[in-house]
C-alpha positions as CSV (number, residue, x, y, z in Angstrom):
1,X,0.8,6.9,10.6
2,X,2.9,3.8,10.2
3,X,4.8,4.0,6.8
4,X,8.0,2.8,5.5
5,X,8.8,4.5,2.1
6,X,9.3,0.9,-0.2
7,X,10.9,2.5,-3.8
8,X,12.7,5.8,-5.3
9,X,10.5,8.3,-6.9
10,X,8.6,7.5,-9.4
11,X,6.9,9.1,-12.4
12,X,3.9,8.2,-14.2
13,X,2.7,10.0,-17.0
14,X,-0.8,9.1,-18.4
15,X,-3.2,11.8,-20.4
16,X,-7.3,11.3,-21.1
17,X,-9.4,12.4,-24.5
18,X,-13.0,13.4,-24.2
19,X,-15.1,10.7,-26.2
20,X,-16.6,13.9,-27.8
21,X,-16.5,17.1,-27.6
22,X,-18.0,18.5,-24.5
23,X,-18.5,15.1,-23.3
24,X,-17.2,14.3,-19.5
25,X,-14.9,11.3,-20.0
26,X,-12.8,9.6,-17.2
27,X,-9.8,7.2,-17.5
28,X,-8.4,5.1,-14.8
29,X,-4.6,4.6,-14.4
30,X,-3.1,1.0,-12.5
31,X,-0.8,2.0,-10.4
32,X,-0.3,-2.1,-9.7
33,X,-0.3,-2.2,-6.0
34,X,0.0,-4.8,-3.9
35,X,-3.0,-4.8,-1.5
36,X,-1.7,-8.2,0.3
37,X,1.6,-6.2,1.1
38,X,-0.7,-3.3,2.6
39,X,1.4,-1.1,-0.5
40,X,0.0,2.3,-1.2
41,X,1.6,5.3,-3.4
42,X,2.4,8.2,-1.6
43,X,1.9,11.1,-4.3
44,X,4.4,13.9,-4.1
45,X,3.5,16.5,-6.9
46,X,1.2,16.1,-9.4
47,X,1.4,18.1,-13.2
48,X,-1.8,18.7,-14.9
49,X,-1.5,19.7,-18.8
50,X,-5.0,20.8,-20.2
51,X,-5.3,21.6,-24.0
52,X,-6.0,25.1,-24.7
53,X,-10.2,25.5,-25.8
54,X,-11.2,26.4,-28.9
55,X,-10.9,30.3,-29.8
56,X,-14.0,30.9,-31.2
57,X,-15.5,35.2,-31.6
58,X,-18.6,35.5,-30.1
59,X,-18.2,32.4,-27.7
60,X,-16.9,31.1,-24.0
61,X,-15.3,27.8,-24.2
62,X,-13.4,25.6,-21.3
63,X,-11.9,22.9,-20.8
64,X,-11.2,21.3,-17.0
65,X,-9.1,18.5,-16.6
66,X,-8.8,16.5,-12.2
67,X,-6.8,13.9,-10.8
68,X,-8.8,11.7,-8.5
69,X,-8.2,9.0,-6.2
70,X,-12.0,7.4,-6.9
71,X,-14.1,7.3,-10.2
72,X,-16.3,9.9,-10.2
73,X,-19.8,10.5,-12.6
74,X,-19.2,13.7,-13.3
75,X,-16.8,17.0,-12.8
76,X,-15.2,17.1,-9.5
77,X,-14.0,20.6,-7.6
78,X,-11.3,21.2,-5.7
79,X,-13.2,21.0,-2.4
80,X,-13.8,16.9,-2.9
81,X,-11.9,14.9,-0.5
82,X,-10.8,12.8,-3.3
83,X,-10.1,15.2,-5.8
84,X,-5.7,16.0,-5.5
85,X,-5.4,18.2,-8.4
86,X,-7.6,20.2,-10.9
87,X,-6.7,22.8,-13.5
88,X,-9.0,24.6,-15.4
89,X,-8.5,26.8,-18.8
90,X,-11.2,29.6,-20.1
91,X,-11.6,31.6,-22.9
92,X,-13.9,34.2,-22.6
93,X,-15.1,35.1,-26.2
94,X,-19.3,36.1,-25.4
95,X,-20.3,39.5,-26.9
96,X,-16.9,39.9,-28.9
97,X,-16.4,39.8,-32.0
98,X,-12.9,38.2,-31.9
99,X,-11.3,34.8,-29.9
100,X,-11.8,36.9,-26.4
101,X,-9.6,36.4,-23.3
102,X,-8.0,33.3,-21.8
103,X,-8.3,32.6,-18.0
104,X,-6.5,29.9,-16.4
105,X,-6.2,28.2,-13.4
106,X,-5.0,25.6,-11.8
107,X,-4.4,23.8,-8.2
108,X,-0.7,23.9,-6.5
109,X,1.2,21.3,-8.8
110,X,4.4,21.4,-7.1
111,X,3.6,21.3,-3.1
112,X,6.2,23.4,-0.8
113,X,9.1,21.7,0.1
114,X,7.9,22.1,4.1
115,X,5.2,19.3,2.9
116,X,5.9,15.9,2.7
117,X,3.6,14.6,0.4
118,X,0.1,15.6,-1.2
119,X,-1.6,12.8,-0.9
120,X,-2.1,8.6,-0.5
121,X,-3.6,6.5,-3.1
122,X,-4.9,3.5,-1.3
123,X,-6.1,1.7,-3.8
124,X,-5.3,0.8,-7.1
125,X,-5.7,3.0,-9.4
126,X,-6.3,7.0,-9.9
127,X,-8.7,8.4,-12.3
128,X,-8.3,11.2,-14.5
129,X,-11.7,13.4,-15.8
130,X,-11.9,15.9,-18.3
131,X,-14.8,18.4,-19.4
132,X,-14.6,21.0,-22.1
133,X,-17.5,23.5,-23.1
134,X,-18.2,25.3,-26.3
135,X,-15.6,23.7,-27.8
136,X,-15.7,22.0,-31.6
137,X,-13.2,19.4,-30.9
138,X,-12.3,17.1,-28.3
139,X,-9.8,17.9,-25.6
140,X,-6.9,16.3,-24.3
141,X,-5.3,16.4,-20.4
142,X,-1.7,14.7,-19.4
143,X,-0.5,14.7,-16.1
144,X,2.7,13.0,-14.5
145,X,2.6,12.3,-11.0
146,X,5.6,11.9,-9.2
147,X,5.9,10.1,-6.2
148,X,6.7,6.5,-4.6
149,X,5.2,3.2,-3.2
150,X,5.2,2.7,0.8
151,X,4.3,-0.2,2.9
152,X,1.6,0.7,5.4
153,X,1.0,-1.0,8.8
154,X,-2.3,-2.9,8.7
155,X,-4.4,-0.2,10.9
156,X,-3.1,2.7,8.7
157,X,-3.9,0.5,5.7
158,X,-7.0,-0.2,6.4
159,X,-8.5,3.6,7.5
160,X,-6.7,4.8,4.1
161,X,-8.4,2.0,1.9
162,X,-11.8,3.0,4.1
163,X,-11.4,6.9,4.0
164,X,-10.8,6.5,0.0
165,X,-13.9,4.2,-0.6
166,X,-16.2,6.2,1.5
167,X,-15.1,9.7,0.1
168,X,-15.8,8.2,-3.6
C-alpha cells in the first residue's frame, strides 16, 4: 500500500444526541479531504464517551454509541467492516427493586503500539450512531479520533474509496 503520511496528528473531537429518546440518530463528521489529491485520513486511536443510561428500579436501559466510516440505517456491531469503534453501556435493573447493575463495554480505543494504525477513511466524512433503550431522556456520545491525513497512490486510492462504498 502506497502511502506518504501528509500532516502531524491530528485530533477531532465531535459528539451526537439522539433526536429522542430511544431513537437511533446518526451524525456525519467532514473530515475535508481532498479527493483530487487521492488524501485520505489514516485513523490511529479512536475514544468513544457514551452517557451513562438512565437508572431506573425495575428496568434495563442502554445506550450504544459506533464510529463508522459509512452512514448506516440502523445500529451497527463490531463485526461490520465499516464499523472502527463501538462502546456500549448497560444497566441491568429488571426484577429489582432498585437502579440494578451497570455493564459496560467497549471496543480497543487505544490500539497496541505494534499496530500502525486502525483504520483508513477514504472518503469524506465518518458517521457517528447512537441508540439508547429504556431510557427517559436522550443520550449523548463524544469521541475524538486521533490520527493524520496521507496522500495515497491512485490504485491504493481507488480500492480504499471502492472497499468503503461497497462495505456501506
Amino acid at each position: 500500500m502506497a502511502m506518504k503520511r501528509s500532516s502531524s496528528t491530528i485530533v477531532i473531537g465531535a459528539r451526537v444526541v439522539e433526536s429522542a429518546p430511544n431513537t437511533f440518530t446518526e451524525a456525519s463528521v467532514d473530515l475535508q479531504l481532498n479527493p483530487l489529491d487521492n488524501e485520505v485520513f489514516v485513523v490511529q486511536a479512536i475514544n468513544l464517551d457514551a452517557q451513562a443510561p438512565d437508572g431506573l428500579a425495575g428496568q434495563d436501559t442502554a445506550v450504544g454509541f459506533s464510529m463508522t466510516t459509512t452512514s448506516q440505517t440502523g445500529f451497527p456491531t463490531l463485526s461490520s467492516s465499516n464499523c472502527l469503534a463501538l462502546a456500549s453501556r448497560e444497566i441491568r435493573a429488571a426484577g429489582f427493586v432498585d437502579g440494578g447493575v451497570g455493564f459496560e463495554q467497549t471496543s480497543l480505543e487505544t490500539p497496541p503500539a505494534m499496530l500502525d494504525y486502525i483504520g483508513i477513511i477514504s472518503t469524506n466524512d465518518f458517521f457517528l450512531q447512537i441508540q439508547g433503550g429504556g431510557n427517559i431522556t436522550p443520550k449523548i456520545g463524544n469521541v475524538k479520533v486521533y490520527g493524520y491525513r496521507a496522500k495515497a497512490d491512485a490504485a491504493t486510492y481507488a480500492a480504499l474509496v471502492q472497499s468503503e462504498v461497497l462495505s456501506s
